[in-house]
N, C-alpha and C positions, 0 to 999 in steps of 0.2 A: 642134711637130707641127702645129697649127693654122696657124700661117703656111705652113710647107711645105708644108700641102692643098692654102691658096688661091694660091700661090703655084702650083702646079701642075694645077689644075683650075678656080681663078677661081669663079665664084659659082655654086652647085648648088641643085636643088630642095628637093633633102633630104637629111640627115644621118642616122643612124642612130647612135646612143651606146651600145657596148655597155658593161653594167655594168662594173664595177670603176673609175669614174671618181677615186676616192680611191684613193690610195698606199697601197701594202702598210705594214703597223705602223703606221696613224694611229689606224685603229678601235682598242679595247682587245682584248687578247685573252679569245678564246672561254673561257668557264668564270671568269674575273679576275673582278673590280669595279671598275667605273670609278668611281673616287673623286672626289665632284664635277662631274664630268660633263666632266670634259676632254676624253677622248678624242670624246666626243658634240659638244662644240664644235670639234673640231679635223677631227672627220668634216665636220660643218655647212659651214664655212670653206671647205674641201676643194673641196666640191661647186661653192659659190659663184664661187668662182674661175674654177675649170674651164667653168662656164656662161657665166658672165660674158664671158672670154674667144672663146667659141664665140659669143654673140651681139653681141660686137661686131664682129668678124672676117665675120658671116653674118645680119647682123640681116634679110634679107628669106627668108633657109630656115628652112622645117619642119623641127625638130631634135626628132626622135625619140627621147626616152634608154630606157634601161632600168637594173634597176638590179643591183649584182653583190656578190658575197657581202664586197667589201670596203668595202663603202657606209652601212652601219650603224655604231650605236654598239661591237656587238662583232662581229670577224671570225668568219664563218661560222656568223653565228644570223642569227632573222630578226628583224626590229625589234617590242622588249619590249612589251606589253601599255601598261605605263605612258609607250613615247613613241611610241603610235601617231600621237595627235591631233597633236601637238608635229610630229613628222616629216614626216607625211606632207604637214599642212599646209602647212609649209617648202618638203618638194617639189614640190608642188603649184605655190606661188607661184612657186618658183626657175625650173619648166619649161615653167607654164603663161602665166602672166602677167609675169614678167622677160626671157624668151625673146623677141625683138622680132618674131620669124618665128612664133613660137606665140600671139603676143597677141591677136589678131583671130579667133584660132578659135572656134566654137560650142561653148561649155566646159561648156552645162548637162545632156550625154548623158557628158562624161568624169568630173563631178566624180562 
């Protein structure tokens, strides 16, 4: 899908990511236990990918994500008390400062 973009549109100002960037059945599901925290690594990995991709493809665009109910550790909750810090962290670095097109922004009114 990323090549097809740029392949059809060539390099953009912005992006805009609507959530659900992780595949359906990666999170664990709603109400389960995610034993060991697989499913939380395999959300992690997910994301990574997916960005990773998007900024080598667009490393001079502002990539906009958001995030969707299959982007957490479990589908359709919202991220646990105990992986706020952990998470959001991640997120943070994955979209703030991994992002080549996001890295130069004025990040100390976002964090």
């Amino acid at each position: 899908m990323i090549s097809r973009f740029k392949e059809s549109f060539g390099a953009v100002d912005v992006i805009i990511v609507p959530g659900d960037s992780v595949a359906h059945y990666v999170s664990a599901a709603s109400g389960s236990t995610d034993v060991g925290g697989v499913a939380y690594a395999a959300v992690k990995k997910n994301l990574e990918a997916t960005f990773t991709k998007l900024g080598e493809a667009f490393p001079n665009t502002l990539i906009v994500p958001t995030f969707g109910n299959n982007d957490g550790r479990y589908h359709n909750e919202a991220i646990d008390e105990d992986d706020k810090a952990d998470y959001y962290s991640f997120v943070y670095d994955l979209w703030l400062n991994k992002l080549p097109g996001n890295a130069n922004l004025d990040k100390t009114t976002i964090k």
